[in-house]
gemmi code that builds the backbone of each chain (N, CA, C; Angstrom):
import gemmi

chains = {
    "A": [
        ("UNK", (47.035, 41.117, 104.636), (47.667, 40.400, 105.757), (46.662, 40.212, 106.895)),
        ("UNK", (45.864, 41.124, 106.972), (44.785, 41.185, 108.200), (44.104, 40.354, 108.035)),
        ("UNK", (43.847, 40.528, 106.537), (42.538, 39.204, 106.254), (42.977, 37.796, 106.596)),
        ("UNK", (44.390, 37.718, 106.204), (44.960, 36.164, 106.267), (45.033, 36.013, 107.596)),
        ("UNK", (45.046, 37.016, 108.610), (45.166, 36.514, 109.871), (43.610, 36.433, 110.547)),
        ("UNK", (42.768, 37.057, 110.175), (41.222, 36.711, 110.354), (40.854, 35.448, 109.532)),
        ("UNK", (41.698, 35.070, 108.209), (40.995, 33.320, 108.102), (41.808, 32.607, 108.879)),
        ("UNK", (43.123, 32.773, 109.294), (43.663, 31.693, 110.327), (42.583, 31.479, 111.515)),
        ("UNK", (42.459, 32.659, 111.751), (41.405, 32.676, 113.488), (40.013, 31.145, 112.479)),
        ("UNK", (39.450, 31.493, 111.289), (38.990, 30.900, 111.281), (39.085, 28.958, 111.031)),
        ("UNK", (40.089, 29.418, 109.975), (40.471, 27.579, 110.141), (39.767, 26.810, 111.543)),
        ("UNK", (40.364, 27.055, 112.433), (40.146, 26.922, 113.953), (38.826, 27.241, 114.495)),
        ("UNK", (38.373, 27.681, 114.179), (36.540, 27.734, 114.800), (35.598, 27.446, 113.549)),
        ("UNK", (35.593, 26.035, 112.997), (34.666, 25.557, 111.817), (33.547, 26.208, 112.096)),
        ("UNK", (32.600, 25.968, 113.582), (31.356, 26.504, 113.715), (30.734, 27.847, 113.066)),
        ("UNK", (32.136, 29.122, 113.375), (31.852, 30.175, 112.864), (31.563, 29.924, 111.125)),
        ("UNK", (32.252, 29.655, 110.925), (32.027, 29.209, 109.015), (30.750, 28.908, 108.668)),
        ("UNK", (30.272, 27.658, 110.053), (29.127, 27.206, 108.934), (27.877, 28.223, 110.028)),
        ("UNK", (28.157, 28.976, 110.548), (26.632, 30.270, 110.838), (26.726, 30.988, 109.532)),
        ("UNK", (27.357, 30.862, 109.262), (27.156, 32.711, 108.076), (26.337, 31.943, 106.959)),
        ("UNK", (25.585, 32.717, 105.958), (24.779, 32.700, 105.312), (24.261, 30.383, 105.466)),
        ("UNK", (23.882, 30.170, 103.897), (23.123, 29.052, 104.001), (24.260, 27.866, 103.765)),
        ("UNK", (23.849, 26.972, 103.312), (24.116, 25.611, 103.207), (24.580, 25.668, 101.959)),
        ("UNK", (25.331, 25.562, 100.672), (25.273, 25.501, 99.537), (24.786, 23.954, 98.767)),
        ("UNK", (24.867, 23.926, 97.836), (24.389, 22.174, 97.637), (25.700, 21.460, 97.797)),
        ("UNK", (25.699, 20.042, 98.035), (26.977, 19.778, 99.041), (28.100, 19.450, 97.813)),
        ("UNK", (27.441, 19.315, 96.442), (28.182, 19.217, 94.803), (29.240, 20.184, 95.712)),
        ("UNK", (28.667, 21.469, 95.508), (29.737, 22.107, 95.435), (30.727, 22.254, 96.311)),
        ("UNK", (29.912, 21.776, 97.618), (31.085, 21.919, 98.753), (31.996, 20.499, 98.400)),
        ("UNK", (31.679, 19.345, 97.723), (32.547, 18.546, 97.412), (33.649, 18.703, 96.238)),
        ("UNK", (33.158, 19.572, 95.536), (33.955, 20.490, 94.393), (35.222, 21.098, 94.608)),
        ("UNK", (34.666, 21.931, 95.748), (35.858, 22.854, 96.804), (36.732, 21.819, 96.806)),
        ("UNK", (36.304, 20.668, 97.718), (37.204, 19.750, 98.811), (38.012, 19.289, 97.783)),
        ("UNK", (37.822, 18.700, 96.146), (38.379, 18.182, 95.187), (39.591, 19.014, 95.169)),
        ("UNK", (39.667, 20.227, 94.570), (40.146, 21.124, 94.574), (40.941, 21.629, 95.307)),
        ("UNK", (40.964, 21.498, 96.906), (41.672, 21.999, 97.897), (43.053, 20.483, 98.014)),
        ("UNK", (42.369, 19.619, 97.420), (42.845, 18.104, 97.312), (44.206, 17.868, 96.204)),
        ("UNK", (43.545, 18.757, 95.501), (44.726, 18.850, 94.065), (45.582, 19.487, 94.698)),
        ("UNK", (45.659, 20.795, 95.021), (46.268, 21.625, 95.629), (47.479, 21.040, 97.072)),
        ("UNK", (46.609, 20.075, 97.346), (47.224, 19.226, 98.004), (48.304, 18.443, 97.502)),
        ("UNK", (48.121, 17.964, 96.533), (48.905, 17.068, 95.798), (49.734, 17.505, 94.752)),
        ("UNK", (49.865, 18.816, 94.874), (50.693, 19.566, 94.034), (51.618, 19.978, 95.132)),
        ("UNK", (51.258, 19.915, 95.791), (52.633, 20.551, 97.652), (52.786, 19.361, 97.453)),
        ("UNK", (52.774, 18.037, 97.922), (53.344, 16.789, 97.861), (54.266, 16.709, 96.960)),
        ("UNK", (53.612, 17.088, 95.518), (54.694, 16.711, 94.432), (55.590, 17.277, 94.614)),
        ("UNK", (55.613, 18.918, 95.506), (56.618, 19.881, 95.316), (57.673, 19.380, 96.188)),
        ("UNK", (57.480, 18.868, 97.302), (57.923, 18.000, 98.544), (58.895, 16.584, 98.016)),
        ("UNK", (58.220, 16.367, 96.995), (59.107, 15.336, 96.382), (60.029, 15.315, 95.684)),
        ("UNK", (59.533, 16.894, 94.716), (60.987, 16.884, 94.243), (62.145, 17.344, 94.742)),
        ("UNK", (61.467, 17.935, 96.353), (62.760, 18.283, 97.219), (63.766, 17.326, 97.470)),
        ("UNK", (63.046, 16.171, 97.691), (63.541, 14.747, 97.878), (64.781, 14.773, 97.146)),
        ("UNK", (64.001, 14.821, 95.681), (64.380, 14.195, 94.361), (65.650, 15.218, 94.205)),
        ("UNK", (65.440, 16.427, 93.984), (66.681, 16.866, 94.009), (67.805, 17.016, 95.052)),
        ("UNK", (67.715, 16.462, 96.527), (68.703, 16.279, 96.783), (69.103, 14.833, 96.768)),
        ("UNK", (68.519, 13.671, 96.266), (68.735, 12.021, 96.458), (69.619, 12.127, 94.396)),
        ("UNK", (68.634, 12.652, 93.503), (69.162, 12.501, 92.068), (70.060, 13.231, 91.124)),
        ("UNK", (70.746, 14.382, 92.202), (71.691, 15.179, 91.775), (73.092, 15.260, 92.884)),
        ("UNK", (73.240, 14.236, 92.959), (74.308, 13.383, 94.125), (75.750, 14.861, 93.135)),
        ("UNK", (76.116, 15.363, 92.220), (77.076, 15.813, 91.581), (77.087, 17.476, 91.847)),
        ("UNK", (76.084, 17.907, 92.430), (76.092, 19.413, 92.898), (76.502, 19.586, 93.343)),
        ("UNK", (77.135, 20.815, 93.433), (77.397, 21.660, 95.098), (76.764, 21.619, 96.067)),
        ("UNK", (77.162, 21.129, 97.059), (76.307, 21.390, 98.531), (75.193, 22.538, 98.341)),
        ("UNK", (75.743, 23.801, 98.004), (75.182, 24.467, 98.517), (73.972, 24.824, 97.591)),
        ("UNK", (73.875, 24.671, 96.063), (73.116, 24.236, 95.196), (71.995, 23.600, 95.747)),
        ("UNK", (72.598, 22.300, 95.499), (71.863, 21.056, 95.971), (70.764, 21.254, 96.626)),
        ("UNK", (71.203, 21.860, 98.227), (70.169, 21.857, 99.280), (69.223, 23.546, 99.039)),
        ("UNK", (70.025, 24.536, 98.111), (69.438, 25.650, 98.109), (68.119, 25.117, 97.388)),
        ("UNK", (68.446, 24.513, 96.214), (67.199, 23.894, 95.269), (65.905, 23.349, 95.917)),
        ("UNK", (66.987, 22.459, 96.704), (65.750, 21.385, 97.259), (64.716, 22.271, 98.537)),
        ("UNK", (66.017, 23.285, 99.041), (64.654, 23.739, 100.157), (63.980, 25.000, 99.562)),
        ("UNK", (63.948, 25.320, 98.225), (62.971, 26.019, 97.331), (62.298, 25.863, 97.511)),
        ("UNK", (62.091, 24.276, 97.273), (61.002, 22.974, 96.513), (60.357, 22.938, 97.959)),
        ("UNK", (61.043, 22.714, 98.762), (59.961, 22.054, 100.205), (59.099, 23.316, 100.664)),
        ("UNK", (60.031, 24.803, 100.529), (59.222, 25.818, 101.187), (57.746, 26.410, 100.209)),
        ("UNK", (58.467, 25.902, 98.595), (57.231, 26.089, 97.844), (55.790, 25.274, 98.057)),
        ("UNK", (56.443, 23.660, 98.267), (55.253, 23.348, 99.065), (54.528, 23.282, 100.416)),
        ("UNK", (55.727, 24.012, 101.161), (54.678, 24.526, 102.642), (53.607, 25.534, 102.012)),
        ("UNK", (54.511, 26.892, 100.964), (53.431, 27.414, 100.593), (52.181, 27.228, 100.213)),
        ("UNK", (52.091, 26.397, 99.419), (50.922, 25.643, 98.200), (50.216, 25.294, 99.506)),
        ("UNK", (50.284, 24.379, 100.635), (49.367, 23.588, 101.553), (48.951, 24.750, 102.229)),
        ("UNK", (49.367, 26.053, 102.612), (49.081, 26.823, 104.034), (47.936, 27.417, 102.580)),
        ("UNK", (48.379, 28.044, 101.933), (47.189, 28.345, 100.862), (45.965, 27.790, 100.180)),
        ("UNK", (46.562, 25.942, 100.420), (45.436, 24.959, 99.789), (44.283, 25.510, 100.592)),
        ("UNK", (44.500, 25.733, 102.153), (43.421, 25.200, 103.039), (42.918, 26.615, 102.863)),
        ("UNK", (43.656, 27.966, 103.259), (43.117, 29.390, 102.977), (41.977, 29.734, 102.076)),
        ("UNK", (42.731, 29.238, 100.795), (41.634, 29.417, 99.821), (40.152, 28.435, 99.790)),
        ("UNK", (40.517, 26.938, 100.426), (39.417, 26.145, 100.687), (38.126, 26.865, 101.392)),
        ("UNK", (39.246, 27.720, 102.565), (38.462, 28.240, 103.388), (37.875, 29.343, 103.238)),
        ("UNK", (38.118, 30.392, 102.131), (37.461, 31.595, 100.896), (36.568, 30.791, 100.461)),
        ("UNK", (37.199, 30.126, 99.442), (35.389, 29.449, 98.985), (34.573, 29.173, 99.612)),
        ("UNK", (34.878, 28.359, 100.728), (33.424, 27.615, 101.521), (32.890, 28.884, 101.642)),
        ("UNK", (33.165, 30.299, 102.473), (32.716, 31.015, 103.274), (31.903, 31.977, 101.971)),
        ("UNK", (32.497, 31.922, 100.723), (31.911, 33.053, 99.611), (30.721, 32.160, 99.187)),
        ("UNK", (31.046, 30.575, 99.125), (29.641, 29.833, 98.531), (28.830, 29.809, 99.553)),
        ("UNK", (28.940, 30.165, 100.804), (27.775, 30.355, 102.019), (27.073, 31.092, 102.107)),
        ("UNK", (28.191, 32.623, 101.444), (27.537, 34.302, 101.696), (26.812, 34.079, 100.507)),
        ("UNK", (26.779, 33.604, 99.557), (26.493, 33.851, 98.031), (27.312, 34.547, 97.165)),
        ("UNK", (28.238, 34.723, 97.025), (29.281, 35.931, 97.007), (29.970, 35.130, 95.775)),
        ("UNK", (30.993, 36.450, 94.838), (31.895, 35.601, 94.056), (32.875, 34.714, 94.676)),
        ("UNK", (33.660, 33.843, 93.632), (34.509, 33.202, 94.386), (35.733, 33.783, 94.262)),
        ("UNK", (36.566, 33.634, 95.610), (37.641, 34.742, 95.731), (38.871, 34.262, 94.613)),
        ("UNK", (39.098, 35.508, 93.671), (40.332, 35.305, 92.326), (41.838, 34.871, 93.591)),
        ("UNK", (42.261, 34.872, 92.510), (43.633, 34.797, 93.591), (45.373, 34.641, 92.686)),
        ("UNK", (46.333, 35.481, 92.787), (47.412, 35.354, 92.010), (48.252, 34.350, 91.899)),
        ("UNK", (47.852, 33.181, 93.110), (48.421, 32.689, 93.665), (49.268, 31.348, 92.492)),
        ("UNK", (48.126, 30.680, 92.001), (48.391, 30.138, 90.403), (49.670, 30.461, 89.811)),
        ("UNK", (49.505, 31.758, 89.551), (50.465, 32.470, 88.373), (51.790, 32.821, 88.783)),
        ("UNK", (52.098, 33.031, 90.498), (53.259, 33.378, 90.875), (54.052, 31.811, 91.282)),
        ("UNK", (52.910, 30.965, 91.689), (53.448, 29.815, 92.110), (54.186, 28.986, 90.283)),
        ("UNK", (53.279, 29.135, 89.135), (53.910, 28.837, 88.204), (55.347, 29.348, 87.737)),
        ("UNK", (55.114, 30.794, 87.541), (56.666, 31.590, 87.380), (57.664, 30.757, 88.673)),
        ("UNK", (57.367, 30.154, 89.944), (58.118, 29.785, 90.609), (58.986, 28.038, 90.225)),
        ("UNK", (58.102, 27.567, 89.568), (58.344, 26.178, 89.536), (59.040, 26.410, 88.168)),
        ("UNK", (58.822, 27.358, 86.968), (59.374, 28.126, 85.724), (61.011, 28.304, 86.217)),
        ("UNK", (61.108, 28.738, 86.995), (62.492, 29.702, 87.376), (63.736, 28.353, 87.945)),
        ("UNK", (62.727, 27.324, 88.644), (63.616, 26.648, 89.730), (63.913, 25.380, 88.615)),
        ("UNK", (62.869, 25.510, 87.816), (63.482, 24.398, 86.406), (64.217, 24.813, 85.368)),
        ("UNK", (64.294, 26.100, 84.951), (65.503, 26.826, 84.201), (66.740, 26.624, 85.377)),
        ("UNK", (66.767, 26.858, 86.633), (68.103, 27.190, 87.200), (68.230, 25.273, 87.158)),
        ("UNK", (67.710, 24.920, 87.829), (68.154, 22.968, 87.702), (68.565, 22.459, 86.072)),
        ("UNK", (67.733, 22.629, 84.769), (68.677, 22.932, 83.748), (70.040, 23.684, 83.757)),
        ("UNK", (70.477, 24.538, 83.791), (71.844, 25.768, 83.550), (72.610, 24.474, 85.021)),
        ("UNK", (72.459, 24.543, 86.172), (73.440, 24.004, 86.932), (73.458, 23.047, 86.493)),
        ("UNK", (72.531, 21.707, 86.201), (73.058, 20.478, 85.589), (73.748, 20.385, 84.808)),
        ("UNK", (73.422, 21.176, 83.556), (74.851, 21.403, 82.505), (75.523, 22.136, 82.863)),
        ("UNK", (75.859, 23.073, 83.588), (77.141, 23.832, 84.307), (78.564, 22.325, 85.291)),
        ("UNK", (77.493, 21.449, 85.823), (77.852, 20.922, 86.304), (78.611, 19.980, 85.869)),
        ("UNK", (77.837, 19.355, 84.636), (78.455, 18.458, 83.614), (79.741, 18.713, 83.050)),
        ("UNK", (79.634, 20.512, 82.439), (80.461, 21.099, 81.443), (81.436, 21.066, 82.431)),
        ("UNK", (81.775, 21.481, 83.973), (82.664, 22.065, 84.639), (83.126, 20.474, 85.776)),
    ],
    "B": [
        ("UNK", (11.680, -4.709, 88.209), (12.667, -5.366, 87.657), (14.087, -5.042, 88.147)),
        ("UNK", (14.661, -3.893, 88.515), (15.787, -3.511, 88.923), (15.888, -2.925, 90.258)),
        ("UNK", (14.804, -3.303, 91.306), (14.751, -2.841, 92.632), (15.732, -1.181, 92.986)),
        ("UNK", (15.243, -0.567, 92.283), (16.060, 0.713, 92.469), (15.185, 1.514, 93.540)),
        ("UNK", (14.239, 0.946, 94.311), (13.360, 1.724, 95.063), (14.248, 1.792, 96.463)),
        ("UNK", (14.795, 0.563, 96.675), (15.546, 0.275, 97.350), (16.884, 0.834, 98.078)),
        ("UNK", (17.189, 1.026, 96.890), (18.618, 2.197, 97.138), (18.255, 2.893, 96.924)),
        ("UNK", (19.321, 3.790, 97.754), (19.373, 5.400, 97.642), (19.539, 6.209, 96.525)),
        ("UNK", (18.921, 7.582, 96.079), (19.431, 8.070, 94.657), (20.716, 8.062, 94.787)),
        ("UNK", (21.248, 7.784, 93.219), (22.467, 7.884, 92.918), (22.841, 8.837, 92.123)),
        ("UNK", (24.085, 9.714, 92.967), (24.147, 11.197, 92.373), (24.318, 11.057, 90.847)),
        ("UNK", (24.076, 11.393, 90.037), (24.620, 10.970, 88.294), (25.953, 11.715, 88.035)),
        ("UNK", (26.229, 12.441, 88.806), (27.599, 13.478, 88.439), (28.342, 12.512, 89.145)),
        ("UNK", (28.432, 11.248, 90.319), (29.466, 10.624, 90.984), (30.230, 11.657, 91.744)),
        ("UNK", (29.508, 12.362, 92.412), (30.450, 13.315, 93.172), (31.306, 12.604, 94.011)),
        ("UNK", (30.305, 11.694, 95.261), (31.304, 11.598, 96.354), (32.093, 10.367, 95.901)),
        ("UNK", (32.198, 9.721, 94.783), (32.772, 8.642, 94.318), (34.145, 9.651, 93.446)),
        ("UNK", (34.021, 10.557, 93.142), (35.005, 11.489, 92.289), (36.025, 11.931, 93.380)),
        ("UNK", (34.868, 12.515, 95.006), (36.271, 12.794, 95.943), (36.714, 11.987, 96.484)),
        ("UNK", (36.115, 10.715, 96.769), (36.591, 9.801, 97.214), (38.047, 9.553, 96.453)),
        ("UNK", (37.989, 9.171, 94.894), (39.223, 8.888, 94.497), (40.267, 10.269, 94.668)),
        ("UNK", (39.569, 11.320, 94.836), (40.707, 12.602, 95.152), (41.509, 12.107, 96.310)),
        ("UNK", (40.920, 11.855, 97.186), (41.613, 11.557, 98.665), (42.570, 10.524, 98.187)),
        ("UNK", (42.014, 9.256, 97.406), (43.060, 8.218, 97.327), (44.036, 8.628, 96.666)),
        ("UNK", (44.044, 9.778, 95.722), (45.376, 10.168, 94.815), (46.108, 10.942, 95.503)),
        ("UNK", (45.588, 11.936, 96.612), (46.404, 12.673, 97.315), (47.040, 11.693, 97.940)),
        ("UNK", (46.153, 10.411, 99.227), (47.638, 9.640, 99.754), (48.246, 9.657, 99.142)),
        ("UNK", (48.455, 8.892, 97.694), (49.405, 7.951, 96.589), (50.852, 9.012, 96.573)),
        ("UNK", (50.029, 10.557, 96.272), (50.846, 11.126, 96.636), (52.404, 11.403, 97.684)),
        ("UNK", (51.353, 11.659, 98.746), (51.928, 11.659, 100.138), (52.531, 9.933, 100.445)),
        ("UNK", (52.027, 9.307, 99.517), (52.876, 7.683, 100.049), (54.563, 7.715, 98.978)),
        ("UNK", (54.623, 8.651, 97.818), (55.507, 8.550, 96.994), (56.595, 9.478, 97.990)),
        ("UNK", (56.021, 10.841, 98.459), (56.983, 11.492, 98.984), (57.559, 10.775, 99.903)),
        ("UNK", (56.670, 10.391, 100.997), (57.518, 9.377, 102.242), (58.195, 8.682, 102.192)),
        ("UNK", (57.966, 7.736, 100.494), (59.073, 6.478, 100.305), (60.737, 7.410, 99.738)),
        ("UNK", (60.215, 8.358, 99.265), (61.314, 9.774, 99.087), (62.245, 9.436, 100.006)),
        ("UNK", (61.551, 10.325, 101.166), (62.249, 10.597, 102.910), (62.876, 9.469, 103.036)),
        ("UNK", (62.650, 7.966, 103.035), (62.836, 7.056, 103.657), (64.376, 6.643, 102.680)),
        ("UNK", (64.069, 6.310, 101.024), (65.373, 6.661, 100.733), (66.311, 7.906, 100.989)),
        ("UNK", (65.881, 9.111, 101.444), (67.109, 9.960, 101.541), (67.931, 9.613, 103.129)),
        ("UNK", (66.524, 8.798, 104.123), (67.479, 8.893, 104.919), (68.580, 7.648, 105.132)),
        ("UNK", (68.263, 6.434, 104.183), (68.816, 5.359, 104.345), (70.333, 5.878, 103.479)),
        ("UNK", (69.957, 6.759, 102.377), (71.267, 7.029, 101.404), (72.565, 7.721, 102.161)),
        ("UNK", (73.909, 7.063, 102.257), (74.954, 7.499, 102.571), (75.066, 7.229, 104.543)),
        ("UNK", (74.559, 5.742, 104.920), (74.106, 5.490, 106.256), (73.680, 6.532, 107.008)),
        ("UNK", (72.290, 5.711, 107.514), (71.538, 6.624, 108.510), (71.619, 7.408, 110.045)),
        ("UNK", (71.444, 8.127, 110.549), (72.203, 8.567, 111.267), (70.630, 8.647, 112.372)),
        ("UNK", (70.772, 8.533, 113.790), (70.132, 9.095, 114.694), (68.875, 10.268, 114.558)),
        ("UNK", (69.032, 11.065, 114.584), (68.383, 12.479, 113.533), (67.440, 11.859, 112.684)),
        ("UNK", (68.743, 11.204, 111.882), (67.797, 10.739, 110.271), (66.521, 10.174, 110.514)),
        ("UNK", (66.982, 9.284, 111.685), (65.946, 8.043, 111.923), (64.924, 9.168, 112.292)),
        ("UNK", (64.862, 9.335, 113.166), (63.274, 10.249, 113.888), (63.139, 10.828, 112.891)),
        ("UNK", (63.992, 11.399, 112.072), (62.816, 12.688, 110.843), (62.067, 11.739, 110.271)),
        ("UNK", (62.712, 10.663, 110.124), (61.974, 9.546, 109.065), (61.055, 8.483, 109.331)),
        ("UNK", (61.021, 8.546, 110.643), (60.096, 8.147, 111.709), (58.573, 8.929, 111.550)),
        ("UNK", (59.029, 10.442, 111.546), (58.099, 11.517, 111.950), (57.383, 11.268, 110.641)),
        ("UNK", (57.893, 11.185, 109.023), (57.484, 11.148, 107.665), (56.786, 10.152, 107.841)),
        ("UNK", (57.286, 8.780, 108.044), (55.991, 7.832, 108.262), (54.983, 7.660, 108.875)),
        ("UNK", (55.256, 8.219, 110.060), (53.708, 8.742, 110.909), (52.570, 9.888, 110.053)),
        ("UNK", (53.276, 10.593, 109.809), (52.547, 11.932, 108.886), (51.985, 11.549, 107.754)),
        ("UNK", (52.341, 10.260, 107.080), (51.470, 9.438, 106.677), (50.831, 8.805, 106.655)),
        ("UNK", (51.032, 8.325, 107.663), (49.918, 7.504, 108.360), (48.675, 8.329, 108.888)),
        ("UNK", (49.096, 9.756, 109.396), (47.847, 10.623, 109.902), (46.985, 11.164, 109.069)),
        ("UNK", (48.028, 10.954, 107.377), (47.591, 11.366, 106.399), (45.751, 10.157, 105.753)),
        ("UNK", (46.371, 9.351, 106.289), (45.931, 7.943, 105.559), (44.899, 8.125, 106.316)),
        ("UNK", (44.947, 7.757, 108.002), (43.656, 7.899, 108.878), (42.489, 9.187, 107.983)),
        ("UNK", (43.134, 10.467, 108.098), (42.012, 11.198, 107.453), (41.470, 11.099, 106.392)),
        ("UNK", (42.365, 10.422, 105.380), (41.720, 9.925, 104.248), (40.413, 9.415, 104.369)),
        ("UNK", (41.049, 8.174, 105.261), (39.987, 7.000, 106.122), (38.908, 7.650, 106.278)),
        ("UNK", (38.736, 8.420, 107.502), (37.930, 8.761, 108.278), (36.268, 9.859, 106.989)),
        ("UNK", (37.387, 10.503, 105.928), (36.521, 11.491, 105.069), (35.796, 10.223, 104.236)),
        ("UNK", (36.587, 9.402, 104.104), (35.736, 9.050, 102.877), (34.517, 7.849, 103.190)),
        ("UNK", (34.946, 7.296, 104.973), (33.511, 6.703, 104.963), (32.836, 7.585, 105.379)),
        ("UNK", (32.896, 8.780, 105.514), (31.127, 9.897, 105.880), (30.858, 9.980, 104.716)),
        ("UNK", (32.071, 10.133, 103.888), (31.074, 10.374, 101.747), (30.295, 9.202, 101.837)),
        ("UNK", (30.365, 8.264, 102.163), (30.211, 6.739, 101.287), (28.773, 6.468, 102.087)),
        ("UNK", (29.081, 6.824, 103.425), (27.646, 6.352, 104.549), (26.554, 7.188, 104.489)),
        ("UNK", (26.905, 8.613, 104.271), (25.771, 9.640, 104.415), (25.558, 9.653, 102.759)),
        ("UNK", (23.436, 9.527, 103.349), (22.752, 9.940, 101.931), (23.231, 11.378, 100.915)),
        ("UNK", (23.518, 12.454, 101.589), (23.781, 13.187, 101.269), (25.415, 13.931, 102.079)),
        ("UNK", (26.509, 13.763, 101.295), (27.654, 14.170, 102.254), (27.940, 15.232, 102.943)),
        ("UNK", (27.971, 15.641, 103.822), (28.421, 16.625, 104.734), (29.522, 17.164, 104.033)),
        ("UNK", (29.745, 18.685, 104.098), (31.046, 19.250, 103.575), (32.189, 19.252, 104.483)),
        ("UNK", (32.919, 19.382, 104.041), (34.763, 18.669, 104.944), (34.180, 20.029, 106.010)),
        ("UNK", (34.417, 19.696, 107.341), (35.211, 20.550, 108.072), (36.474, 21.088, 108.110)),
        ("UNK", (36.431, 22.278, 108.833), (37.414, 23.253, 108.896), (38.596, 22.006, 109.525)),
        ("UNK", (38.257, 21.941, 110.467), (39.317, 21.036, 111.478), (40.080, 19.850, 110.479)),
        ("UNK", (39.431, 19.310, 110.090), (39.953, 18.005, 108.708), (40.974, 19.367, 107.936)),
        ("UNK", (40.070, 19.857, 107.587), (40.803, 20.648, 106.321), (42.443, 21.112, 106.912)),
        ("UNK", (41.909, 21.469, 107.660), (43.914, 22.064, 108.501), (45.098, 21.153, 108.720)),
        ("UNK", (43.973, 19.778, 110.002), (45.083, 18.806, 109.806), (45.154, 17.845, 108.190)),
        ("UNK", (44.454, 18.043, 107.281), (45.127, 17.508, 106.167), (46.114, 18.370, 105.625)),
        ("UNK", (46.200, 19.608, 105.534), (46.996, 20.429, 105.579), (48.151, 20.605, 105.986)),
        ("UNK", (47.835, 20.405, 107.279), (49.163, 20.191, 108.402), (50.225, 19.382, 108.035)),
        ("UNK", (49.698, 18.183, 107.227), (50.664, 16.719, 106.953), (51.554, 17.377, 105.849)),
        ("UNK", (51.173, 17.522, 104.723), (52.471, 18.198, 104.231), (53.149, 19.109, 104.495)),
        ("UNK", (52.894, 20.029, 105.383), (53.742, 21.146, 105.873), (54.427, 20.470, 106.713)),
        ("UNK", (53.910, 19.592, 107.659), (55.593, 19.057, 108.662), (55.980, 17.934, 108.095)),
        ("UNK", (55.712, 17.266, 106.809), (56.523, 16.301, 105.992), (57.679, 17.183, 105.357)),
        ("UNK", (57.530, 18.426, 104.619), (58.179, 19.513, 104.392), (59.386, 19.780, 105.215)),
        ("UNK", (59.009, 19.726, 106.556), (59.772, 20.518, 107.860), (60.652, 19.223, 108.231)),
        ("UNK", (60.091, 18.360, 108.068), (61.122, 16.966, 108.063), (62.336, 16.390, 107.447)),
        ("UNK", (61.567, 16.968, 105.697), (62.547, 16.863, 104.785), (63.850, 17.661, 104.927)),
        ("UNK", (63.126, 18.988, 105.193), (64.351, 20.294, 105.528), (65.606, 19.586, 106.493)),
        ("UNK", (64.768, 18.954, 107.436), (65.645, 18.233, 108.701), (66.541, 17.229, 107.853)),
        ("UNK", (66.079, 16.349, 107.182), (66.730, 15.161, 106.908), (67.495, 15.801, 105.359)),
        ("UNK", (67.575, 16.887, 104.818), (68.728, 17.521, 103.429), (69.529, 17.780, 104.667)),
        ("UNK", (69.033, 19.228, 105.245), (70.601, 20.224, 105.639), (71.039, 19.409, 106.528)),
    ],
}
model = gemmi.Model(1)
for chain_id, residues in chains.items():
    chain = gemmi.Chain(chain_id)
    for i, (resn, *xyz) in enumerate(residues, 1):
        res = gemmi.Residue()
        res.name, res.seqid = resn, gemmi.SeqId(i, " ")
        for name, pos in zip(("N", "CA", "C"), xyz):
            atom = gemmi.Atom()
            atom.name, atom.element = name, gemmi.Element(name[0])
            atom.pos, atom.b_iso = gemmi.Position(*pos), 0.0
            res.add_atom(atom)
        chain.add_residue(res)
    model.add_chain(chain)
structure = gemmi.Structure()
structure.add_model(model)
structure.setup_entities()
């Protein structure tokens, strides 16, 4: 938690980022940016299907409905506040020379999008059947 | 015969031509969600509220679009590209988190 609140401080002061160690070749700093980009566009998608599930399941329960959809939107606040975090691990580990920082983040965010598409299956046919 | 002295080396990996199209797929992105917002808020007549959240979604795309803008002519102009700043990196960031905070507005 400390750490995440020492890269927030950094988001906000780029300068500090680029003193620490060297320059990397800019491949890779364009590599990162690709990457932080996908990540990007995987919160969008997640954002959309917030949309999507409350505009294409007009037959839910209210309380369904909007529980689903603000899964979906808070999963992709998550994904973006992390896109840039981790953007901001790499730059700073490809500066120090350092590994690049692992992260669980992948694997819990999958089990998440796993769980919220089994429950949108079971209520759609719950919904149908009932 | 092929005046290549002329131009600048050309990276062979196509880097900044690779992020360049990253940026354009992320808008495409961020242009699908907004047209989202814009049907949820027109669906079942729009209401006051609705309008400004959906106001706010189209701007946030648009701020989205400017940075697009702005990253991809430094790839395209500089011999060698500068790596994204911190500051870019946040407010590109920023845009889907309060497109997010919008949506929340315009469901509950």
């Amino acid at each position: 938690m400390i750490e995440f609140v020492r890269n927030v401080r950094l988001w906000f002061a780029p300068e500090q980022v680029r003193q620490e160690g060297s320059t990397p070749d800019y491949r890779f700093s364009l590599a990162n940016e690709r990457t932080f980009l996908a990540w990007l566009r995987t919160a969008l998608a997640l954002i959309g299907g917030g949309f999507a599930v409350d505009q294409f399941l007009p037959d839910l329960r209210w309380g369904w409905r909007v529980g689903l959809a603000l899964a979906l939107l808070a999963a992709g606040v998550l994904c973006s506040l992390r896109a840039v975090n981790h953007w901001i691990r790499c730059e700073r580990a490809m500066r120090r020379g350092e590994d690049l920082p692992a992260s669980r983040f992948p694997a819990l965010l999958s089990i998440v999008v796993a769980v919220v598409a089994v429950a949108m299956v079971v209520v759609v046919l719950l919904g149908w059947a009932g | 015969m092929s005046g290549g002295t002329a131009l600048p080396e050309r990276d062979p990996g196509l880097q900044p031509e690779r992020t360049r199209l990253a940026w354009r797929r992320t808008t495409l992105s961020g242009t699908v969600a907004a047209v989202l917002g814009v049907k949820t808020t027109l669906h079942g007549g729009p209401t006051a509220a609705g309008i400004v959240a959906c106001a706010l979604c189209c701007g946030l795309w648009l701020a989205f679009l400017l940075l697009a803008h702005i990253r991809i002519r430094s790839l395209t102009l500089a011999q060698t590209p500068a790596p994204l700043t911190a500051r870019h990196a946040v407010l590109a960031a920023l845009c889907p988190v309060a497109t997010a905070v919008c949506a929340a507005a315009l469901i509950v």
